[in-house]
N, C-alpha and C positions, 0 to 999 in steps of 0.2 A: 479597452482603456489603455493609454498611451502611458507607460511608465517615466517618471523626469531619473535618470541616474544620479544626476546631480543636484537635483532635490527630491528626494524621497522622501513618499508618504510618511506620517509618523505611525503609524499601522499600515503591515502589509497584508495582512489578509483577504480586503476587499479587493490587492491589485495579485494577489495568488487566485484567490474566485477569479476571476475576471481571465488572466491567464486559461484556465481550466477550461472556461466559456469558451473561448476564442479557440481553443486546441479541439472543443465537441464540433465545432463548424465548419472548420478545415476540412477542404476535400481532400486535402491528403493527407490525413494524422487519420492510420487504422483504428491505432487501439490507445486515443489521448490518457486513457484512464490509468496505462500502464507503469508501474513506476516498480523501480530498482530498491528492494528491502538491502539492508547487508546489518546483518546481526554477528556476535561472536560467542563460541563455545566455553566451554569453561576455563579451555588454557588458555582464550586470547586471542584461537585461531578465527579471523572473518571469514563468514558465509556470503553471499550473495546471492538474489534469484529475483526474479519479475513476479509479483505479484499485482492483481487491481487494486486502484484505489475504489472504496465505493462512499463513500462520505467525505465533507472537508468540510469543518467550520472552525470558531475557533478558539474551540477544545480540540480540535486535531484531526489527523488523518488516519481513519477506517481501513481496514481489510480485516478478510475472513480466511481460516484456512482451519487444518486437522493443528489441534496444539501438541499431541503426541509428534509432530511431523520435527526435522529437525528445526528450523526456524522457531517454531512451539518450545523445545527445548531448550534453545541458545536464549529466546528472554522467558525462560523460568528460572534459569540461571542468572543474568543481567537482561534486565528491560531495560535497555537500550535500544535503540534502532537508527539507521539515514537512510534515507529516505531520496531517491533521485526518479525526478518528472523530464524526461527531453525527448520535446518535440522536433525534430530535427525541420520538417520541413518549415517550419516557422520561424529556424535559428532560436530557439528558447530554450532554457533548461533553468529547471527551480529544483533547488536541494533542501529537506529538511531536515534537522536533528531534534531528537528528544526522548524522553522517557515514555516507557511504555506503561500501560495498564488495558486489562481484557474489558472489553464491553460488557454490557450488563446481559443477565439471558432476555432480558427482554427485547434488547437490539439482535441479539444472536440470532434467536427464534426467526423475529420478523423479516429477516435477510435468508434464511433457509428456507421459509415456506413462500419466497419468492422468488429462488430456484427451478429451472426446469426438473421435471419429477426425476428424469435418469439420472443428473445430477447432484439430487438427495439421494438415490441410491448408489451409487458412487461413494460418496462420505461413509456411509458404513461396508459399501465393501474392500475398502483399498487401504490398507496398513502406510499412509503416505510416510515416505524416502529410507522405509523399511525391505530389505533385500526380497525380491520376487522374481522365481524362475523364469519365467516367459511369459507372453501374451497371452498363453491360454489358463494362467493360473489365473491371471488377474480376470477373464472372461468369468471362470468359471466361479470366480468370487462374487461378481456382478448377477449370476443366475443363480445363486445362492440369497443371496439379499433381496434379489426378485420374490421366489419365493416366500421368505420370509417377513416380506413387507409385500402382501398381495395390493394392498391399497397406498401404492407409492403418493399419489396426490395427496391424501392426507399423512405423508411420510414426517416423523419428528426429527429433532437434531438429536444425531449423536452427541452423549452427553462430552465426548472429547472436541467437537467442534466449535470453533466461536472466532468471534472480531478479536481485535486489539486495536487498538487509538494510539497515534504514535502524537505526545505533544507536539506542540509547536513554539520551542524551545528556541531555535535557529531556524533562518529559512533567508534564503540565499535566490539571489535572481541573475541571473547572463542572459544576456541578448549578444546574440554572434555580431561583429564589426567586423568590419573588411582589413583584409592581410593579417590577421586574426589578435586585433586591437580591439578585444571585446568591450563590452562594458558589463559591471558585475557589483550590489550592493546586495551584502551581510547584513541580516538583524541578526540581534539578540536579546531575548527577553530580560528585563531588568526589573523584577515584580511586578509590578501593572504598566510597566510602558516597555517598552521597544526602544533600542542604542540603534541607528544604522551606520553602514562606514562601506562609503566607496572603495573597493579592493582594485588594485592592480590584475590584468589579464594574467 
């Protein structure tokens, strides 16, 4: 789907899908799903880290991780979150902002029992971005949890694990332009419609 910069859709969602599509068929976008969280602590300080997307619609953008982990921490504090998609080799990059809230266990569930089984044992052995001596503690966490969950295939989620949905509050589109005169239009939600506004590179 060919975006106009200068007439933009009045709903971007169908041209962020669309986006996404075209990033999954690229023979060269590894990991199109990858996108930049950056959440902040309780003083203010910002995180950043790459997490997947695994959902988009639009109620929002999906990802799973340990919520004890720090990210889990920084929106139990402030659900906040942005959210950055760039494709590089396609010159693309889509920014979102918005408010967070955690998926339901029923999304939770269904995205862990479609995990590869090491995977799920994984999530309960790894105290994620909790301090750990060396490679062989975290091994030996892993053959612990083995044990402990003999029947990994039928493995549950830990009760600390699950999604979060990051609204779709703001969301931001650049297409790279030559001598780097990009082009770049901002929405912003305005109770059920969408504001856009051609930004300067």
């Amino acid at each position: 789907m060919a975006f106009d910069f200068d007439h933009p859709p009045a709903d971007p969602v169908a041209s962020l899908e669309a986006w996404l599509d075209a990033a999954w068929t690229h023979a060269n976008v590894p990991n199109p799903n990858a996108m930049t969280l950056c959440t902040v602590n309780a003083h203010g300080a910002p995180s950043a880290r790459v997490v997947l997307l695994k959902h988009l619609d639009t109620h929002g953008a999906v990802f799973f991780t340990n919520r004890m982990s720090r990210k889990g921490l920084d929106l139990a504090g402030d659900p906040r979150a942005a959210l950055v998609l760039h494709w590089d080799h396609m010159g693309r990059q889509v920014r979102i902002e918005g408010s967070v809230k955690e998926t339901t266990d029923e999304e939770s569930d269904a995205y862990f029992a479609s995990r590869h089984p090491e995977s799920r044992l994984g999530a309960w052995a790894s105290d994620q971005s909790q301090p750990c001596a060396d490679r062989a503690e975290l091994t030996q966490r892993l053959e612990a949890a083995r044990i402990d969950h003999a029947d990994a295939g039928n493995l549950v989620r830990p009760p600390y694990w699950g999604g979060y949905r990051v609204s779709l509050q703001a969301v931001e589109f650049w297409q790279d332009g030559e001598h780097r005169l990009h082009d770049r239009v901002r929405y912003e939600r305005s109770g059920d419609t969408w504001v856009s506004q051609r930004l300067f590179p």
